[in-house]
N, CA, C and O of each residue as an XYZ file, in Angstrom:
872
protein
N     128.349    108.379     82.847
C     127.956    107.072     83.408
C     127.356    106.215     82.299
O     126.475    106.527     81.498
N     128.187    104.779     82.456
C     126.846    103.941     81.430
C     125.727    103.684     81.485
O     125.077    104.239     82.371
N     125.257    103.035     80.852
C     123.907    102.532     80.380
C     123.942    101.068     81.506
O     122.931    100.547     81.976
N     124.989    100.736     81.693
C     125.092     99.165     82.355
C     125.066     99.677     84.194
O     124.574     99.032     85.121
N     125.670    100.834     84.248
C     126.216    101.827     85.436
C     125.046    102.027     86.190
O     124.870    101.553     87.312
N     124.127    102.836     85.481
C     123.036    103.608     85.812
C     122.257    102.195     85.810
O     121.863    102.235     86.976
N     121.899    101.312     85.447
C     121.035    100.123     85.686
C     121.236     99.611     86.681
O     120.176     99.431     87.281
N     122.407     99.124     87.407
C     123.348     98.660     88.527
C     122.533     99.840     89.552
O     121.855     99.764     90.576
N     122.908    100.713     88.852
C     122.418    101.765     90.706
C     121.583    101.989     90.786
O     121.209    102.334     91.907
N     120.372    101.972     89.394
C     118.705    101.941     89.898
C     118.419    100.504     90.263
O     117.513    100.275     91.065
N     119.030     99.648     89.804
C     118.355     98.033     90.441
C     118.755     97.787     92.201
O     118.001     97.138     92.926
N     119.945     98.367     92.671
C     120.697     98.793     93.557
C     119.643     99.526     94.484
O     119.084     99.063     95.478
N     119.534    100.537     94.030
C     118.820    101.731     94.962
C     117.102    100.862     95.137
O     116.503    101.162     96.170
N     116.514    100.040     94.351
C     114.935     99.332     94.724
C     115.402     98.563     95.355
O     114.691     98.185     96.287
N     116.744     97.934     95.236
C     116.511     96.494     96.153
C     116.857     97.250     97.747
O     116.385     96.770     98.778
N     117.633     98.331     97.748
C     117.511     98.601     99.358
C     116.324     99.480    100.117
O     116.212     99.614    101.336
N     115.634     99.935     99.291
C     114.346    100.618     99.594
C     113.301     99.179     99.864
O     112.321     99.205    100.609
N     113.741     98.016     99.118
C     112.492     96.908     99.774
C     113.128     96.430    100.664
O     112.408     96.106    101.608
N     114.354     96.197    100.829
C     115.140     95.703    102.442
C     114.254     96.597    103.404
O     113.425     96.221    104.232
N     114.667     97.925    103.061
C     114.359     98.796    104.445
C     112.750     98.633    104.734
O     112.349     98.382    105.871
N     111.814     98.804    103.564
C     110.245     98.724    104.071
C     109.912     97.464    104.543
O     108.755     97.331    104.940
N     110.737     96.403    104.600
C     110.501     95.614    105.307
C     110.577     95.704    107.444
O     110.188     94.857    108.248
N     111.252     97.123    107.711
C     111.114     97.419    108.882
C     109.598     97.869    109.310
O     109.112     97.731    110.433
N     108.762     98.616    107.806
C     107.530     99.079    107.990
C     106.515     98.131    108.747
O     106.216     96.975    108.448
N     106.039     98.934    109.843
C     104.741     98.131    110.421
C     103.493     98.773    110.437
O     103.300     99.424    111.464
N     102.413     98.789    109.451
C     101.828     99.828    108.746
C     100.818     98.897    108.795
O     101.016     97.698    108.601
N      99.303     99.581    109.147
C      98.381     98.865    108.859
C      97.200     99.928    107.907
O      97.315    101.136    107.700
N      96.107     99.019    107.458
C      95.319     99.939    106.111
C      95.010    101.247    106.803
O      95.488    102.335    106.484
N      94.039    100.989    107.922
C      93.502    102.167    108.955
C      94.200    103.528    109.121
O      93.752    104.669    109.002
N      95.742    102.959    109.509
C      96.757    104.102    109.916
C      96.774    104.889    108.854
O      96.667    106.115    108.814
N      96.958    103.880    107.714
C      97.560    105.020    106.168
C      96.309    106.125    106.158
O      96.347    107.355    106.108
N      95.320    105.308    106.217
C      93.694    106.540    106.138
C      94.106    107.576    106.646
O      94.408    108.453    105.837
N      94.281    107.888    108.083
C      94.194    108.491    108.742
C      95.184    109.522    108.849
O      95.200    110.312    109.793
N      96.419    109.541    107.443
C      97.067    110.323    107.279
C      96.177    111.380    106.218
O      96.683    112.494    106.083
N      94.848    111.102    105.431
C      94.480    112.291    104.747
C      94.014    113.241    105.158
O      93.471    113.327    106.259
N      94.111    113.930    104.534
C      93.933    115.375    105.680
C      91.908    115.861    105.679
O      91.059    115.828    104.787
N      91.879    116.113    106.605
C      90.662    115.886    107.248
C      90.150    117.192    106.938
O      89.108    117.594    107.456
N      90.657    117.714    106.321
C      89.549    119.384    105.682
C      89.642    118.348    104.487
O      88.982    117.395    104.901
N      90.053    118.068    103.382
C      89.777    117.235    102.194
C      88.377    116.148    102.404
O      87.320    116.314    101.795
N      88.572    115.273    103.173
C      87.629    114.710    103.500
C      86.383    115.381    103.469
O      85.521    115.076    102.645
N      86.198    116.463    104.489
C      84.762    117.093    104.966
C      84.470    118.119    103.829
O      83.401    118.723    103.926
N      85.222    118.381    102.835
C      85.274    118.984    101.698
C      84.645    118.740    100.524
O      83.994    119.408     99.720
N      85.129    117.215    100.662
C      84.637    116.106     99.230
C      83.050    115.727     99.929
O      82.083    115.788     99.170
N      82.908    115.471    100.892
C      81.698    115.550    101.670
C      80.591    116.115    101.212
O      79.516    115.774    100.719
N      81.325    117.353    101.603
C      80.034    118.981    101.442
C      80.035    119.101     99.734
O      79.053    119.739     99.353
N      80.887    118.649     98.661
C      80.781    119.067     97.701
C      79.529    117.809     97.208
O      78.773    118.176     96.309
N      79.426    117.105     97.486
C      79.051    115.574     96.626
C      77.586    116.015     97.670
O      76.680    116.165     96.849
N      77.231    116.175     98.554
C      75.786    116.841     98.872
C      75.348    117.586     98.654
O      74.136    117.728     98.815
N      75.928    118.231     98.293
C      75.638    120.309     97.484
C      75.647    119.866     96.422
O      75.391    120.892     95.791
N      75.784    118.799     95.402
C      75.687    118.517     94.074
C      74.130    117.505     94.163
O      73.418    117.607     93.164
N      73.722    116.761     95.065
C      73.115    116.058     95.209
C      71.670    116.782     95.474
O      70.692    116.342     94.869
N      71.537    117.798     96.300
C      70.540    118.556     96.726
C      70.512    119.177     95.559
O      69.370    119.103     95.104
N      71.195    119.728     94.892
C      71.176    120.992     93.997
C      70.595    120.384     92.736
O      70.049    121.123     91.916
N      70.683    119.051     92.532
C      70.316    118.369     91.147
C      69.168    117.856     91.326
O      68.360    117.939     90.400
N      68.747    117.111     92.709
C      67.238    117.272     93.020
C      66.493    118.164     92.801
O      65.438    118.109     92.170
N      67.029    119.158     93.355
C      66.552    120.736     93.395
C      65.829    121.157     91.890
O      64.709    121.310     91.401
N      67.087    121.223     91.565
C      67.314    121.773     89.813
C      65.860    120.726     89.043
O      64.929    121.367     88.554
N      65.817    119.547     89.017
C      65.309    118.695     88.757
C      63.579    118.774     88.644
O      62.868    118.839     87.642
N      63.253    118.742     89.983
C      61.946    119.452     90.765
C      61.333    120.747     90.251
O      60.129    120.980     90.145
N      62.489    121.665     89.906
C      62.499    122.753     89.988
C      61.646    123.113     88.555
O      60.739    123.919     88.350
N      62.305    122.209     87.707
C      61.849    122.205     86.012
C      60.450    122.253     86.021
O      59.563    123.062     85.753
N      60.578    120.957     86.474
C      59.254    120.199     86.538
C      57.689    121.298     87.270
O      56.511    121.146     86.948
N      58.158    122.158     88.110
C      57.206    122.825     88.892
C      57.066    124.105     87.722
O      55.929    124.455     87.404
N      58.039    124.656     87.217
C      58.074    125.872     86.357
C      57.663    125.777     84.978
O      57.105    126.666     84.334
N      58.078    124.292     84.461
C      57.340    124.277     83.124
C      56.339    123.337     82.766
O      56.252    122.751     81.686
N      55.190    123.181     84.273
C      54.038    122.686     84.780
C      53.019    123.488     83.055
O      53.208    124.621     82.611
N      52.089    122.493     82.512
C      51.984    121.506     82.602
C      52.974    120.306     81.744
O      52.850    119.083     81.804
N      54.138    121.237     80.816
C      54.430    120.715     79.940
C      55.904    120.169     80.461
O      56.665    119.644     79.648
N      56.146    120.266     81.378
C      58.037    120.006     81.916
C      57.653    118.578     82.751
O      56.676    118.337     83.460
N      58.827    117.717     82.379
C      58.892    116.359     82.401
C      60.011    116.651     83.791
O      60.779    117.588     84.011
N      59.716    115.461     84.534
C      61.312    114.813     85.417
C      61.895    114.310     84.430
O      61.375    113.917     83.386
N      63.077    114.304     84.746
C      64.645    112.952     84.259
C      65.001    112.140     84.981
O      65.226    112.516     86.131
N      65.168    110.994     84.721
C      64.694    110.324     83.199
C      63.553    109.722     83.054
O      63.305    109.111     82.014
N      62.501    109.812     84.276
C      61.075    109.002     84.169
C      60.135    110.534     84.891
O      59.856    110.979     86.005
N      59.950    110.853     83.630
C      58.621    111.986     83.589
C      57.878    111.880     84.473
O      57.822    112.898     85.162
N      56.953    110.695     84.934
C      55.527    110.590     85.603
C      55.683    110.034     87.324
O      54.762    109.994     88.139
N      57.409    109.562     87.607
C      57.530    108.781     88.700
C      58.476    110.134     89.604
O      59.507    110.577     89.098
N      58.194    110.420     90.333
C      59.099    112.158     90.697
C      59.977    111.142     92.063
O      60.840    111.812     92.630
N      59.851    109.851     92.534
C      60.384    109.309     93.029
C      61.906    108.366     92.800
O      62.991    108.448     93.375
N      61.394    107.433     91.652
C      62.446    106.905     90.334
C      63.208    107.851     89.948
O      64.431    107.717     89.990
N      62.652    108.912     89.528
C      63.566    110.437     88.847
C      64.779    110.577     90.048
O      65.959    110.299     89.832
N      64.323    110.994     91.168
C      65.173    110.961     91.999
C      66.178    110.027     92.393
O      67.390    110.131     92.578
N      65.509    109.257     92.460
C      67.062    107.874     92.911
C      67.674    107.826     91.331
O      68.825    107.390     91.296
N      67.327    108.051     90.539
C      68.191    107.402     89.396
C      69.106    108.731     89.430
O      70.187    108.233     89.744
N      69.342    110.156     89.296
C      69.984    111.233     89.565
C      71.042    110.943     90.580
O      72.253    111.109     90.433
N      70.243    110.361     91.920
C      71.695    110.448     92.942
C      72.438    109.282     92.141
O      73.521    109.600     91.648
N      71.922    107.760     91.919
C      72.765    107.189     91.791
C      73.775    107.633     90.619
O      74.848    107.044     90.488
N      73.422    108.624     89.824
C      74.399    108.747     88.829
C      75.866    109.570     89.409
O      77.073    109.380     89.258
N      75.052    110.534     90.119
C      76.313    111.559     90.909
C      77.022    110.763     91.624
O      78.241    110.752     91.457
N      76.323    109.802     92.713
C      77.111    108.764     93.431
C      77.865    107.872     92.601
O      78.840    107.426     93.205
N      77.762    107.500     91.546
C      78.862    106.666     90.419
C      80.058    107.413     89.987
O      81.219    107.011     90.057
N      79.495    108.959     89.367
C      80.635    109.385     88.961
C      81.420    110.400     90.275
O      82.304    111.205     89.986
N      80.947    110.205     91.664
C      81.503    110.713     92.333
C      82.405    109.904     92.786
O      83.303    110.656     93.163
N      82.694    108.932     92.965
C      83.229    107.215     94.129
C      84.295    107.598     93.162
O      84.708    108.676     93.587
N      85.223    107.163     91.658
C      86.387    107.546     91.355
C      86.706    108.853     91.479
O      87.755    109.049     92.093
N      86.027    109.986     91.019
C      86.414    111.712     91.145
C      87.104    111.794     93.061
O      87.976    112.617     93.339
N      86.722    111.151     93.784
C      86.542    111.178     95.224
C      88.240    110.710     95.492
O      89.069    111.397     96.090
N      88.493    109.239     94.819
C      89.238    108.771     95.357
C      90.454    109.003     94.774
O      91.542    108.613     95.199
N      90.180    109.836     93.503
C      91.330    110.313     92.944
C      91.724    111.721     93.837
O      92.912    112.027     93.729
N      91.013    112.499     94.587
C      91.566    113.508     95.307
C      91.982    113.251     96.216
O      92.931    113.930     96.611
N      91.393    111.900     97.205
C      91.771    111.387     98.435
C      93.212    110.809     98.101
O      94.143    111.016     98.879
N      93.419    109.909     96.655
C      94.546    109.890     96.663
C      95.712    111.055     96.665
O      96.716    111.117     97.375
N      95.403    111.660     95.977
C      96.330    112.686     95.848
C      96.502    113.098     97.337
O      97.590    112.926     97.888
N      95.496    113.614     97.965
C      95.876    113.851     99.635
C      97.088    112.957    100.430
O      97.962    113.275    101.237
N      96.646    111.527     99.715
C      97.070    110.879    101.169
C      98.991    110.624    100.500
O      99.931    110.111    101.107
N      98.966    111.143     99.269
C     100.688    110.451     98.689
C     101.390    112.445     99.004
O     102.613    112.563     99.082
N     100.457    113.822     99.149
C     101.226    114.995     99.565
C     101.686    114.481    101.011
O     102.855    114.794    101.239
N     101.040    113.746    102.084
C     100.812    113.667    103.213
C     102.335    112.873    103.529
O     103.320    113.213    104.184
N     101.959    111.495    102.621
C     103.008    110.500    102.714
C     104.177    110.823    102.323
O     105.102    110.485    103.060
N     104.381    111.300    101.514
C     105.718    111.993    100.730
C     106.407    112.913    102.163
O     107.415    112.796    102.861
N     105.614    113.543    102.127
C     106.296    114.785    103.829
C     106.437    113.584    104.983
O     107.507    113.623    105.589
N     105.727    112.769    105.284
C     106.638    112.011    106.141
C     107.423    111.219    106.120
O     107.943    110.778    107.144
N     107.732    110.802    104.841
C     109.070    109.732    104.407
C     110.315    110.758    103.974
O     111.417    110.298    103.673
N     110.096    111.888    103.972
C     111.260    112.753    103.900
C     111.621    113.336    102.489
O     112.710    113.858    102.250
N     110.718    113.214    101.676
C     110.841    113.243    100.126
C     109.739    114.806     99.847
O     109.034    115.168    100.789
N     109.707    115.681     98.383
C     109.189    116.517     98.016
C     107.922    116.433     97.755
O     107.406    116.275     96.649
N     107.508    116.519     98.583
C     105.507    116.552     98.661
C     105.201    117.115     97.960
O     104.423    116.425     97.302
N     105.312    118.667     97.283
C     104.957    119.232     96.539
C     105.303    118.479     94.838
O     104.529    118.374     93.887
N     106.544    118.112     94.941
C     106.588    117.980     93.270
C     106.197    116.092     93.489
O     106.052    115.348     92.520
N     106.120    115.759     94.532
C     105.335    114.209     94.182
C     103.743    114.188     93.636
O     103.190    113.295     92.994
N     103.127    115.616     94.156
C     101.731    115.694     94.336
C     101.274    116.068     92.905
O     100.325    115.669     92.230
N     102.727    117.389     92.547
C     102.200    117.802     91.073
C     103.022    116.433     90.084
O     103.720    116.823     89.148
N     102.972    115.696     90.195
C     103.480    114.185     89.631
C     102.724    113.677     89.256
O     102.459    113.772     88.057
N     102.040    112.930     90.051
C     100.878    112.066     90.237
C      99.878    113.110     89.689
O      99.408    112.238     88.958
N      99.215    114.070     89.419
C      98.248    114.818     89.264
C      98.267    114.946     87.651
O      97.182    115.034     87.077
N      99.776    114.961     86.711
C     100.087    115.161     85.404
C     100.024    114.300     84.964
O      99.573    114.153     83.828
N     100.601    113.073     85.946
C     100.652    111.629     84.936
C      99.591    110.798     85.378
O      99.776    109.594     85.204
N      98.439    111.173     85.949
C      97.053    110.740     86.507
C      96.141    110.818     85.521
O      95.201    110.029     85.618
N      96.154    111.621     84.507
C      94.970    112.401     83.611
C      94.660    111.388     82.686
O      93.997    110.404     83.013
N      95.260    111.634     81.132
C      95.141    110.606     80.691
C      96.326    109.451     80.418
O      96.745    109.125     79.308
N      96.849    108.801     81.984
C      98.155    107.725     81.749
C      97.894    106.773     82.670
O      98.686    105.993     83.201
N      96.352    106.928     82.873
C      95.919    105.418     83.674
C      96.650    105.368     84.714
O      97.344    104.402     85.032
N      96.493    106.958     85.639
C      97.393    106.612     86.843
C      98.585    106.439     87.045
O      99.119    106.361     88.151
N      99.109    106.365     85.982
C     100.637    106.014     86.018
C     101.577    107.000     87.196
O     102.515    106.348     87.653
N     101.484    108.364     87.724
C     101.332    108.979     88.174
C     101.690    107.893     89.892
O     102.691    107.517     90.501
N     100.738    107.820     89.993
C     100.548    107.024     91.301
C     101.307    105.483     91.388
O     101.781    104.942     92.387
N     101.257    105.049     90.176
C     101.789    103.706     90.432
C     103.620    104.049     90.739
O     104.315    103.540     91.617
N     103.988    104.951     89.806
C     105.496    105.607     89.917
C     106.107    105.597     91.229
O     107.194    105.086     91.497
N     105.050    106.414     92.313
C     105.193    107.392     93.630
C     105.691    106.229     94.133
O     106.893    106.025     94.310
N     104.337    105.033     94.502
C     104.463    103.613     95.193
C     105.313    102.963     94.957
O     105.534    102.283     95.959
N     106.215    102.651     93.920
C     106.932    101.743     93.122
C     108.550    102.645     93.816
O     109.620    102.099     94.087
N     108.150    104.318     93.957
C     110.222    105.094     94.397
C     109.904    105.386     95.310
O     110.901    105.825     95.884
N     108.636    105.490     96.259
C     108.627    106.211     97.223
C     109.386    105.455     98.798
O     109.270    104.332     99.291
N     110.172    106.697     99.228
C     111.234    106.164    100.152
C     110.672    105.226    101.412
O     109.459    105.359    101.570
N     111.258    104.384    102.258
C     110.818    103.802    103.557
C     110.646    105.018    104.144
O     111.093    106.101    103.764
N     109.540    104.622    105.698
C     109.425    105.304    106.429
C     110.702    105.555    107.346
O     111.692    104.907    107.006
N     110.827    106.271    108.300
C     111.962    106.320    109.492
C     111.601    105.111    110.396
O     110.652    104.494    110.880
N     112.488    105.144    110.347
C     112.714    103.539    111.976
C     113.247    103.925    112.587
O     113.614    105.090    112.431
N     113.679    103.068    113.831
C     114.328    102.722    115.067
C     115.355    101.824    114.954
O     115.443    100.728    114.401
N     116.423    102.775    115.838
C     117.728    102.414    115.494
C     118.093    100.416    116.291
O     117.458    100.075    117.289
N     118.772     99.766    115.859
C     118.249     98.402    116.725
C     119.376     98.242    117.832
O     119.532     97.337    118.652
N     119.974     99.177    117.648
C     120.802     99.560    118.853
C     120.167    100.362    120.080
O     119.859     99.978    121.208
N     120.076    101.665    119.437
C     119.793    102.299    120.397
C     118.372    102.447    120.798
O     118.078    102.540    121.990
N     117.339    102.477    119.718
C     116.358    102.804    119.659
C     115.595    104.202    118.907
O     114.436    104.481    118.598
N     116.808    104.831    118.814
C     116.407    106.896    118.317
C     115.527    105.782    116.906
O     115.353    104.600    116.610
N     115.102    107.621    116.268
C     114.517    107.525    115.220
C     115.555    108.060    113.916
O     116.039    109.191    113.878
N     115.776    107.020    112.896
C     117.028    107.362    112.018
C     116.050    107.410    110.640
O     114.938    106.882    110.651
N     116.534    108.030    109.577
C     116.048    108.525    108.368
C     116.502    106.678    107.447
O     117.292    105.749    107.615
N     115.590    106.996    106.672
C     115.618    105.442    105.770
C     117.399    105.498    104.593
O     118.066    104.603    104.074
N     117.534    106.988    104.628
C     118.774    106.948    103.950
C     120.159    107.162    104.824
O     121.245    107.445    104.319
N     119.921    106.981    106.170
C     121.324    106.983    106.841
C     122.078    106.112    106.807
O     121.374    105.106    106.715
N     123.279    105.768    106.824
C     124.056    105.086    106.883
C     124.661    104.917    108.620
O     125.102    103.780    108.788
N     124.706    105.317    109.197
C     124.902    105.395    110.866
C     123.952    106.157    111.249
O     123.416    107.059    110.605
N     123.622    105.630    112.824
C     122.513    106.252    113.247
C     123.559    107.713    114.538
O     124.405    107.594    115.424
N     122.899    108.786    113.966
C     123.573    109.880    114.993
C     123.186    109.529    116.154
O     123.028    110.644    116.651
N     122.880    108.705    117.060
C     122.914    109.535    118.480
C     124.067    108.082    118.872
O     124.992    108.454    119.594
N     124.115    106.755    118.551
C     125.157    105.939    118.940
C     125.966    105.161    117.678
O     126.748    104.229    117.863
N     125.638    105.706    116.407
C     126.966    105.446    115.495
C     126.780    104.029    115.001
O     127.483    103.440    114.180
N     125.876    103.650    115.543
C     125.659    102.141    114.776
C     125.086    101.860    113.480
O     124.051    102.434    113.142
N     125.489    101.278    112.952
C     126.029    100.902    111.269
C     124.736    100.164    110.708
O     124.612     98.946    110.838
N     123.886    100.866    110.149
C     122.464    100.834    109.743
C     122.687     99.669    108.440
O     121.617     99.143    108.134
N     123.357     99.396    107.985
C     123.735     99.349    106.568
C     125.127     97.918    106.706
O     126.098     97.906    105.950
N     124.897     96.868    107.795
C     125.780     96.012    108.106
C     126.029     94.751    106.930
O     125.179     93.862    106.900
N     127.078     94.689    106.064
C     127.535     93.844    105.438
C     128.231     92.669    105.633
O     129.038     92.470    106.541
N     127.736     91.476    104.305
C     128.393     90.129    104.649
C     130.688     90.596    104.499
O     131.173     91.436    103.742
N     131.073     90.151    104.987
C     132.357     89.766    105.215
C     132.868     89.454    104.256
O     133.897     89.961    103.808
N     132.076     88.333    103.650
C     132.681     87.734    102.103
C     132.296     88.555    100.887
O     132.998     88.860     99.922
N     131.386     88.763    101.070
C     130.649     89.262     99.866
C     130.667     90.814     99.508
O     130.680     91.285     98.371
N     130.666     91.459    100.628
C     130.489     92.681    101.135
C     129.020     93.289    101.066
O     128.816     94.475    101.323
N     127.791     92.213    100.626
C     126.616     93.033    100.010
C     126.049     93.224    101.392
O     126.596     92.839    102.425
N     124.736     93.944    101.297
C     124.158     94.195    102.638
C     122.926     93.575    103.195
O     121.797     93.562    102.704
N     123.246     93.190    104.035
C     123.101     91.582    105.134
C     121.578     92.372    105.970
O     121.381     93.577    105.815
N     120.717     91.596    106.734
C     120.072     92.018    107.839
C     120.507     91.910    108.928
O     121.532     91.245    109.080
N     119.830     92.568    110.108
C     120.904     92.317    111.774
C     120.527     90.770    111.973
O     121.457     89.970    112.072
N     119.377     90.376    112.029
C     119.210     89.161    112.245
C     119.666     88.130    111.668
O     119.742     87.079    112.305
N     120.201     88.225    109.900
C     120.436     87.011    109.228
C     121.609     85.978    109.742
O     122.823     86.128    109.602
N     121.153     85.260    110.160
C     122.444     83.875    110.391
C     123.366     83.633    109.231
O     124.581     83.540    109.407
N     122.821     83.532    108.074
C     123.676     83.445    106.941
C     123.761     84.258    105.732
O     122.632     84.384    105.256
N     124.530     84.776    105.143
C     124.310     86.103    103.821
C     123.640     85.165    103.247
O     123.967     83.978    103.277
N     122.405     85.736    102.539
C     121.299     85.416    101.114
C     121.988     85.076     99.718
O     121.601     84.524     98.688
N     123.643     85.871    100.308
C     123.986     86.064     98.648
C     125.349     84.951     98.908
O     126.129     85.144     97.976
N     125.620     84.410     99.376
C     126.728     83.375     99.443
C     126.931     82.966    100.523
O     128.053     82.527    100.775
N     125.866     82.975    101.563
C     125.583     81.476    102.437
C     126.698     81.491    103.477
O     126.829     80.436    104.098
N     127.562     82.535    103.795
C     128.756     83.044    104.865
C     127.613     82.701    106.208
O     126.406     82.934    106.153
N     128.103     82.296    106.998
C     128.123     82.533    108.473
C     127.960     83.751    109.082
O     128.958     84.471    109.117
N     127.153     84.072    109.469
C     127.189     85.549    110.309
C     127.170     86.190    111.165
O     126.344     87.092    111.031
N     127.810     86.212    112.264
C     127.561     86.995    113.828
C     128.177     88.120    113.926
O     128.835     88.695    113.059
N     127.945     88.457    115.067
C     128.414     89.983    115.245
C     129.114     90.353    115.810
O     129.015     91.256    116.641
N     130.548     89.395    115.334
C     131.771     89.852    115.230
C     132.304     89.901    114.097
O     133.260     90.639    113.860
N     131.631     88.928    113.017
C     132.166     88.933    111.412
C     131.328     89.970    110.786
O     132.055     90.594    110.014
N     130.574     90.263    110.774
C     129.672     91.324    110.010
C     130.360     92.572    110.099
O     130.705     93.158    111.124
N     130.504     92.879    109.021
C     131.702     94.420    108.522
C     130.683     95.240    109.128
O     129.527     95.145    108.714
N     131.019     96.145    110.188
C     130.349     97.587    110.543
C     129.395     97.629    111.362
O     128.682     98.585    111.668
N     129.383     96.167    111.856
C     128.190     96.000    113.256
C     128.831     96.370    114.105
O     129.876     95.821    114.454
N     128.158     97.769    114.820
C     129.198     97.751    116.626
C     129.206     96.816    117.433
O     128.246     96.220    117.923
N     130.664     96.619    117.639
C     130.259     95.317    118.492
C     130.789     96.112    120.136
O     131.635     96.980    120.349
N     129.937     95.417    121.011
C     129.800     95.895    122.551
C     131.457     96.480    122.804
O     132.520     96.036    122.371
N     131.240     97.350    123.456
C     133.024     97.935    124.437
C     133.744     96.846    125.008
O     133.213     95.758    125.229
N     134.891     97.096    125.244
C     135.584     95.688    125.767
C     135.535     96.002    127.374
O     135.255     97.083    127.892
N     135.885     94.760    128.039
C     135.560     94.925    129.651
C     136.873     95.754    129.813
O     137.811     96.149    129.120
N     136.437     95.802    131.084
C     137.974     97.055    131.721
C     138.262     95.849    132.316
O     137.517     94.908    132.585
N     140.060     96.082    132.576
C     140.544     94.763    133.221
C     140.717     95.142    134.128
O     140.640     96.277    134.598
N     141.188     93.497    134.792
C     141.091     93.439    136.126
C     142.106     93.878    136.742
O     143.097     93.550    136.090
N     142.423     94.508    137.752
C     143.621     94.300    138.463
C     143.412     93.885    139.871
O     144.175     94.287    140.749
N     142.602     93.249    140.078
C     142.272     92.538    141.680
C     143.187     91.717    141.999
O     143.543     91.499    143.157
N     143.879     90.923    140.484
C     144.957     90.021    141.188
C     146.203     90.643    141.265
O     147.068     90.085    141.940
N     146.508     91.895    140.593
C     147.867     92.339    140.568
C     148.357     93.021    141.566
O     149.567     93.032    141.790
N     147.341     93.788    142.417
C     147.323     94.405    143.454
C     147.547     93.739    145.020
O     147.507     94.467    146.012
């Protein structure tokens, strides 16, 4: 394959992955609520068990190497000492946090768009370290549409079908002139301004024909 080939079918393959997520009806809340909820109560219990334990640890000095053991970082204030400790754990915890939550929520997402959760997760995790995320921006940028509803029938069809199995209707309906691929709704192709209904549109089912009459022949 060329160099011109392979450009054609990756520019090809993004522009129909943003057609299709345009069926997505996704709000911020929902996506949350795909991370998995032992992770959550996990990152939880770890970032308080670090928090108690560094108080702890902290206090702890201070009581054992009485009269000569100082708090951190203000010796004489055992109050200041304390808030300045959490806020540090709480700083470097808020990215450490959201880099695992991410990772949760793209294993999660990956398994329901129909794609390899496992090697998306170890993806994002290699090219996360030191590549500024790159990792994650990748996933977002190939990661497949969700499943929809067929606008025929209604079933639930995969973002890469081309007909929907339970009534055969043509997911993937093209302009006439052009042959590129059209929306059900568009009145006119985007790409050369054709006329469009759904009798000219290549591969739209169009309704069964009536049964005829014979009331008058009889």
């Amino acid at each position: 394959m060329s160099d011109f080939q392979a450009s054609t079918t990756f520019n090809e393959k993004l522009r129909r992955i943003r057609f299709r997520r345009t069926r997505e009806k996704t709000r911020f809340r929902d996506e949350l609520r795909i991370i998995p909820k032992w992770l959550i109560v996990t990152l939880t219990v770890v970032f308080l068990g670090v928090q108690a334990g560094c108080l702890i640890g902290n206090l702890g000095f201070k009581a054992m190497s009485s009269p000569h053991g100082e708090l951190w970082p203000y010796p004489d204030h055992p109050a200041l000492s304390g808030l300045a400790v959490a806020g540090i754990i709480t700083a470097a915890s808020i990215p450490l946090s959201a880099f695992f939550l991410l990772v949760g929520y793209v294993n999660r997402d990956a398994r329901r768009r129909g794609m390899n959760s496992t090697l998306w997760t170890i993806l994002v995790v290699i090219l996360s370290g030191g590549w500024l995320l790159l990792g994650f921006f990748i996933y977002f940028l190939m990661r497949e549409p969700l499943p929809y509803n067929c606008p025929q029938c209604g079933a639930t069809v995969g973002a890469r079908f081309n007909y929907c199995p339970n009534c055969k209707c043509n997911l993937r309906p093209s302009c006439p002139q052009c042959k590129r691929e059209v929306g059900e709704l568009d009145k006119f192709c985007p790409y050369c301004a054709t006329e469009l209904n759904a009798a000219n549109v290549s591969g739209t089912a169009a309704p069964p024909p009536a049964p005829p009459d014979f009331r008058g022949v009889l």
